[in-house]
C-alpha positions in Angstrom: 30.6 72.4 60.3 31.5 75.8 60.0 31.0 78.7 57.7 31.2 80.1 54.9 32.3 76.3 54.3 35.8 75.4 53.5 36.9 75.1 50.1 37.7 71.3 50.6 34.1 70.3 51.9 32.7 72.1 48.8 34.5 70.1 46.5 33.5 66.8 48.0 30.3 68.1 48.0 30.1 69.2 44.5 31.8 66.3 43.1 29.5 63.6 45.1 26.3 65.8 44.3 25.0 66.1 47.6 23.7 69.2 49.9 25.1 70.2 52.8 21.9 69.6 54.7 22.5 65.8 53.2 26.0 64.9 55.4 25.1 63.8 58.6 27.2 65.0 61.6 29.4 61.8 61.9 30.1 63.1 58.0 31.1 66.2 59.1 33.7 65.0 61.5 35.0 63.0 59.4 35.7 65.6 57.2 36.8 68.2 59.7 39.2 65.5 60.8 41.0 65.1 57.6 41.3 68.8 57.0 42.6 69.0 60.1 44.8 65.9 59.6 46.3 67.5 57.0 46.7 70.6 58.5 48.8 68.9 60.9 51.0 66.9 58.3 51.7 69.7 55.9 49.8 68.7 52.8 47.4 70.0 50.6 43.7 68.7 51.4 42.9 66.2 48.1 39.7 64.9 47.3 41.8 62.1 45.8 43.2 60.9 48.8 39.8 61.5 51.1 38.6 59.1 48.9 41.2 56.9 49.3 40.5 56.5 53.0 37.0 57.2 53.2 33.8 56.0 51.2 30.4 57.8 51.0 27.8 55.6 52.7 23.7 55.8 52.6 22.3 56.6 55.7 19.3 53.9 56.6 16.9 57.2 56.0 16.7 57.4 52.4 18.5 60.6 51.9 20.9 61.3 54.0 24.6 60.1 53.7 28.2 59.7 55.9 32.0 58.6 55.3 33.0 55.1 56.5 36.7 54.8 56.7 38.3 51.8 54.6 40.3 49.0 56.0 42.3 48.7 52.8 43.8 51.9 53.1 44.3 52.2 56.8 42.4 53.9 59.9 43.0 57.7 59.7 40.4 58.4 62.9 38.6 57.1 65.5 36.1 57.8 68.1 33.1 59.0 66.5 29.9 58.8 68.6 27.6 55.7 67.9 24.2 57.0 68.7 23.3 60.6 68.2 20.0 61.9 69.5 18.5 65.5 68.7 21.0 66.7 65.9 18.1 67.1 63.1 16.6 70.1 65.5 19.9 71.8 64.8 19.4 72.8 61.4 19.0 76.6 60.5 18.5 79.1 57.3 21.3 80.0 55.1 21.1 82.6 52.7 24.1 84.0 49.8 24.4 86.8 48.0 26.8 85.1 45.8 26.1 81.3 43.8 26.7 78.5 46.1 30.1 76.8 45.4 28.1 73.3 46.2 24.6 71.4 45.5 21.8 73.2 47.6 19.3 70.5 46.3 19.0 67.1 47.5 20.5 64.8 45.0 21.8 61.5 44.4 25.4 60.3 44.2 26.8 58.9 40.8 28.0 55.4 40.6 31.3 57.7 39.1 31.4 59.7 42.2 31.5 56.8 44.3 34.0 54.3 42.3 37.4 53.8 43.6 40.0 56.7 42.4 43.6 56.0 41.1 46.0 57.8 42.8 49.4 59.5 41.4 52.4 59.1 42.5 52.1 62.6 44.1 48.6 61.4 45.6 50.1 58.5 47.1 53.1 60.4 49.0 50.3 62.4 50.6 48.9 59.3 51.8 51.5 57.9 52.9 52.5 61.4 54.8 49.1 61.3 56.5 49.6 57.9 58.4 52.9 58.7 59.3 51.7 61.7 61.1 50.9 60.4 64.0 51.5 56.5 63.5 48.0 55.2 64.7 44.2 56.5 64.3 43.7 59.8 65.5 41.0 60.5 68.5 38.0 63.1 67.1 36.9 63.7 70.9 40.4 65.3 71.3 41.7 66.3 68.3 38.5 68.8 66.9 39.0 71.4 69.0 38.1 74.7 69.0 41.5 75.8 67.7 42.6 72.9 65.8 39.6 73.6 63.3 40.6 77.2 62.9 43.8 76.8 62.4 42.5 74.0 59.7 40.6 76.3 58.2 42.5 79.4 58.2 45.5 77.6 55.9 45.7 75.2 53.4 42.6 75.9 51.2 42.4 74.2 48.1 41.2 75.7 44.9 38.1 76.9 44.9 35.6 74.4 43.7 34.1 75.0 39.6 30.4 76.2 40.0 27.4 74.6 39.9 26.6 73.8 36.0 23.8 75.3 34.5 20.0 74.2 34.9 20.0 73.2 31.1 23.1 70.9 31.4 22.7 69.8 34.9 21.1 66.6 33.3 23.8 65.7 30.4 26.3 66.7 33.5 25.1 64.9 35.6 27.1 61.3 35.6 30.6 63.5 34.6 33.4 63.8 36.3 33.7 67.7 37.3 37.3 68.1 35.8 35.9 66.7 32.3 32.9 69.0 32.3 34.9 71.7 33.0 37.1 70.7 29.7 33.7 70.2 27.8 32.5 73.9 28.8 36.0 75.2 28.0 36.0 73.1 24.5 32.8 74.1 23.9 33.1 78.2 23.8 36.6 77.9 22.2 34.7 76.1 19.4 31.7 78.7 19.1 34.1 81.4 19.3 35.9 79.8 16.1 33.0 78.8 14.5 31.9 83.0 14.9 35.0 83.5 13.4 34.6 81.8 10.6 31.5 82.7 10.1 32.7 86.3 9.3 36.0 86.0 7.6 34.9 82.8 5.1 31.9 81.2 3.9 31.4 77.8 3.5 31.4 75.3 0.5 28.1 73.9 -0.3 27.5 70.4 1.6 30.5 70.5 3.5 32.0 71.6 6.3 35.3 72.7 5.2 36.2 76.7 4.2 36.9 77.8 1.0 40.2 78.3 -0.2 41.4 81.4 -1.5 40.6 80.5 -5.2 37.3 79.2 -4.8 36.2 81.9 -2.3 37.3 84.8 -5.3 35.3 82.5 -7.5 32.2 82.9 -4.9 33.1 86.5 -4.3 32.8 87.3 -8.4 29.8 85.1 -8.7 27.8 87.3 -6.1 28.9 90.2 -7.8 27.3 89.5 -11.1 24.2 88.4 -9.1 24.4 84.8 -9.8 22.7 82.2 -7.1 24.4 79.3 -5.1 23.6 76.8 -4.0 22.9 76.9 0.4 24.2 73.9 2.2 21.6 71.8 4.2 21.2 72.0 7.9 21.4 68.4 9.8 17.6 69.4 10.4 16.7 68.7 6.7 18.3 65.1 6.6 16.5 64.8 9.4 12.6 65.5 8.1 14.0 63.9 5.3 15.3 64.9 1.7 15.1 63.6 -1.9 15.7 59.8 -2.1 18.8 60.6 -3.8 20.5 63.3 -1.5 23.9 62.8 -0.1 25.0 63.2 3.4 26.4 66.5 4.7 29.9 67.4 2.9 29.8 65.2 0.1 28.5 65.6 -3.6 26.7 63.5 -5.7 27.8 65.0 -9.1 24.7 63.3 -10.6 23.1 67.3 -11.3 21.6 67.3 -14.6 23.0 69.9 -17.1 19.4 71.8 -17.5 19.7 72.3 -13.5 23.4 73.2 -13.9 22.7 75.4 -16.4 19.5 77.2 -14.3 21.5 77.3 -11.3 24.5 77.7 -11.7 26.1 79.0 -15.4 29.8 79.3 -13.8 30.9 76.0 -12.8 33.1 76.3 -9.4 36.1 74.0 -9.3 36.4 71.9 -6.2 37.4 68.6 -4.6 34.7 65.5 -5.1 35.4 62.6 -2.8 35.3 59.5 -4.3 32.1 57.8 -4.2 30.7 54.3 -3.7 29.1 52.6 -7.1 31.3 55.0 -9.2 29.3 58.1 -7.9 25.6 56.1 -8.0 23.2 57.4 -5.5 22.3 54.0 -4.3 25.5 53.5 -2.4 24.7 57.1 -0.5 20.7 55.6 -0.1 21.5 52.5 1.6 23.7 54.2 3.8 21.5 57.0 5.1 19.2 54.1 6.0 21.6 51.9 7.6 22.4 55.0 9.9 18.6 55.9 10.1 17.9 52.3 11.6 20.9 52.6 13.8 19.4 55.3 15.9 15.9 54.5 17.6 12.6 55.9 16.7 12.1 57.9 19.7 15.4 59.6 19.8 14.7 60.3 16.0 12.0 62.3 17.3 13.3 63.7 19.3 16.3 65.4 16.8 13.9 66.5 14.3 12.5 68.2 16.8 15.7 69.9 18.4 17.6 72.3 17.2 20.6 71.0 14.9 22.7 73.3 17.5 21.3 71.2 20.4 21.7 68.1 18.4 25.0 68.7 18.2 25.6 69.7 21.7 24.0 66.7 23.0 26.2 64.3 20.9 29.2 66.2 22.0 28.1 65.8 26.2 27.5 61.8 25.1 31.3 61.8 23.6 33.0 63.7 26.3 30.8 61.2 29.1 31.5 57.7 26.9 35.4 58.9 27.1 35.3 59.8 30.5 33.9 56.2 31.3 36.3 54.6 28.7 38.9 56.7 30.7 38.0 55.5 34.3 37.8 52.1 32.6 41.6 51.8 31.6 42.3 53.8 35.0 40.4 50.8 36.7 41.7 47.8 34.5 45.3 48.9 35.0 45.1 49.4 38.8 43.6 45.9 38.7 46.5 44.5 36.9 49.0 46.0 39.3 46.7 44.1 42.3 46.5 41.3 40.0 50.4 41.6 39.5 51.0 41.8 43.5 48.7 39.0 44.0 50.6 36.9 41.8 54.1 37.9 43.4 53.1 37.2 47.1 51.5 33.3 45.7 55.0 32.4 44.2 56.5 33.5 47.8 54.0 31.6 49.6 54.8 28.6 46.8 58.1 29.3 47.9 57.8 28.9 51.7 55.7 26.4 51.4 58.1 24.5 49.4 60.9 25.0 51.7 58.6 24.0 54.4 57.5 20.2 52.6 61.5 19.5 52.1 62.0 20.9 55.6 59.2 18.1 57.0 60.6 15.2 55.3 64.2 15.6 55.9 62.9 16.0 59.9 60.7 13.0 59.4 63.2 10.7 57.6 65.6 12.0 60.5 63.5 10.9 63.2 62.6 7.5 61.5 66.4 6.8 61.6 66.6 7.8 64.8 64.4 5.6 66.6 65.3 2.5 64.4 68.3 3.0 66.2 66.7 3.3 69.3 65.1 0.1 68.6 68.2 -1.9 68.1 70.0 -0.8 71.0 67.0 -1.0 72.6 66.6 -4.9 71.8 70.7 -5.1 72.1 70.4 -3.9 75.8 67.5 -6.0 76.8 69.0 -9.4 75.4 71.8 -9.1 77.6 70.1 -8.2 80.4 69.6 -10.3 83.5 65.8 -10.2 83.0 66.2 -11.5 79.5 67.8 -14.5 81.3 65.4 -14.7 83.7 62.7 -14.9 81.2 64.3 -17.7 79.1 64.6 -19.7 82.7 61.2 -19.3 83.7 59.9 -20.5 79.8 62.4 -23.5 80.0 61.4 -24.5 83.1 57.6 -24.5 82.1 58.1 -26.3 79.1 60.0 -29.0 81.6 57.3 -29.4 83.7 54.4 -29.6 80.6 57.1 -32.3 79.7 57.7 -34.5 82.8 54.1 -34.6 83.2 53.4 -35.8 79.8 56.0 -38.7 80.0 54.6 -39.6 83.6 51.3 -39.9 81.9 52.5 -41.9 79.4 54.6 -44.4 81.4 51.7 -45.1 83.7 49.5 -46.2 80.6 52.3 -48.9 79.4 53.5 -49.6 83.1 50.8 -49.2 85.8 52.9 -51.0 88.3 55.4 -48.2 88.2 56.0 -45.9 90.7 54.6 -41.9 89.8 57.4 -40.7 91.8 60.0 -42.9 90.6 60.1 -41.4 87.5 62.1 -38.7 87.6 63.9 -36.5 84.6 66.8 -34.4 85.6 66.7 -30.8 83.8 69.4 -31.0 82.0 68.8 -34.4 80.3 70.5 -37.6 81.1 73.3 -38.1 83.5 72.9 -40.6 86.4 71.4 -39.0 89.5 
């Protein structure tokens, strides 16, 4: 680590939420590697793409954190140390006179922080750019040298990092992505300094939230001349303590004034645009509304807006808006990289179903190849053995076997009927008659 701190380590920083004091050293040369990484290649240092390759990892001491590289994306670096002893006497005092571009406060990571980003085609180039650099994982023992990390850090600084938001919307802030709070912030003094405006140049039209045109604003103009009331349009804070049973929602006009209040309050009727109405303008339609919305939102948060300012109300709806479409946004981000994997997966099953195929019709034209093969080994095979000499030799030695069994057998039986013959008179010859 080295400062003041690189512009690229405090916008990991800032956008993870953590302190310097919270990185331990492996962290840190991990890092100082890919500054100096890209350094080397040429490119811009991206948060993006350090994310791509590396993922924040909790430490086994609650606390503190490092970056583990991913095997998805492809080893960057090497070597860093497996056991460090001593390294938390190391720490010493820091002091600004300027607002620290990072967290200084032990903090948490957000589940945001720590999701998988989607790279642009831009993004992607520069990752591809960093492993061709040097075609395999880059040695830290060698590579963070005492040069090599000030030449890193003299060149190629990123933008400085947005600063730290403000103790009151640190909270709302704090699961946001830093580029869509920056938007909010911007959004939000644009709006003020058009809601100032209008403030001055127009006034508003009672119960809504729209200016007055140039007729009707004459017509309010000549009616405060002649010192006649109108009627003030209520705040969000009186809906919320509650109204009469029959009052309409901000903007929007009941039209069921009596003419004695009409007549007390307002002698010169002021022409202007009634929305149409539920029930053919009946107040019920407006009363079962406001308590459908009233049971929507929960007792305790109910509290806690007629409590607020309607100004903080609003602000507070606007920070939930801005963080639901930054989650819908990471959401789509997320589905449609997961579609494209999806998409790949799918590709590289149908070559596989392919291959494998090609490999079945392969087997059994090898298999009905060798079956025909050996049949015909077989026949000639038995052709060569039957005309053999041993073949012969065999068909001699079983004839003359079965000759014997045979002589022996008529012997036998001769002696039975003849006694008085001689055993070895009685002779066969082999090949069956003939005189001797």
């Amino acid at each position: 680590m080295r400062v003041p701190l690189h512009g690229f380590f405090c916008e990991a920083l800032a956008h993870f939420g953590v302190a310097p004091s919270q990185i331990a050293p492996n962290g840190w040369r991990v890092m100082a590697g890919f500054l100096f990484l890209c350094h080397f290649a040429g490119v811009p240092p991206s948060l993006a793409v350090f994310r791509h390759f590396f993922s924040l990892c909790a430490h086994k001491l609650k606390g503190w954190y490092w970056f583990r590289g991913k095997d998805s994306a492809g080893a960057l670096i090497k070597g860093l140390p497996l056991s460090l002893k001593g390294w938390k006497e190391g720490f010493f005092f820091l002091r600004s006179p300027t607002p620290w571009p990072c967290p200084v406060k032990w903090g948490e990571p957000s589940k945001v922080s720590t999701a998988e980003p989607v790279l642009t085609r831009e993004e992607q180039s520069m990752a591809a750019k960093l492993l061709r650099a040097h075609g395999a994982a880059v040695d830290l023992k060698t590579c963070l040298s005492e040069s090599n990390l000030a030449a890193a850090m003299a060149t190629g600084s990123p933008r400085p990092p947005p600063p730290p938001p403000s103790p009151r919307t640190a909270s709302n802030a704090k699961e946001m992505d830093p580029s869509v709070y920056d938007m909010m912030k911007s959004l939000r003094a644009a709006k003020a300094a058009q809601a100032l405006g209008e403030k001055v140049t127009a006034k508003s039209e009672p119960g809504s939230d729209t200016p007055l045109s140039g007729t009707k604003r004459k017509l309010a103009d000549d009616a405060t001349k002649q010192g006649l009331p109108r009627h003030e349009p209520s705040t969000p804070l009186d809906h919320a303590h509650g109204s009469s049973s029959g009052a309409a929602p901000p903007g929007f006009s009941t039209q069921r004034a009596s003419k004695s209040s009409v007549r007390d309050h307002d002698p010169v009727p002021k022409p202007r645009h009634t929305p149409d109405l539920p029930d053919g303008g009946d107040t019920a339609g407006w009363e079962a509304a406001r308590r459908m919305l009233q049971s929507i939102v929960a007792p305790s948060r109910e509290r806690a807006f007629s409590a607020a300012k309607p100004s903080d109300v609003i602000e507070s709806s606007f920070v939930t808006m801005l963080e639901a479409a930054n989650c819908v946004s990471f959401s789509l981000g997320y589905e449609l990289e997961l579609e494209e994997k999806l998409a790949a997966r799918e590709r590289e099953a149908d070559a596989l179903r392919r291959e494998l195929a090609e490999a079945k019709a392969e087997l059994a034209g090898g298999r009905k190849a060798s079956a025909g093969e050996a049949r015909s080994a077989r026949a000639a095979a038995v052709e060569e053995y039957l005309g053999s000499t041993e073949h012969v030799l065999r068909l001699a030695e079983h004839a003359l076997a079965g000759y014997e069994r045979g002589i022996e057998h008529m012997k036998r039986a001769a002696l039975r009927r003849y006694p008085h013959l001689d055993p070895e008179q009685l002779v066969v010859p082999p090949d069956g008659g003939g005189p001797q």
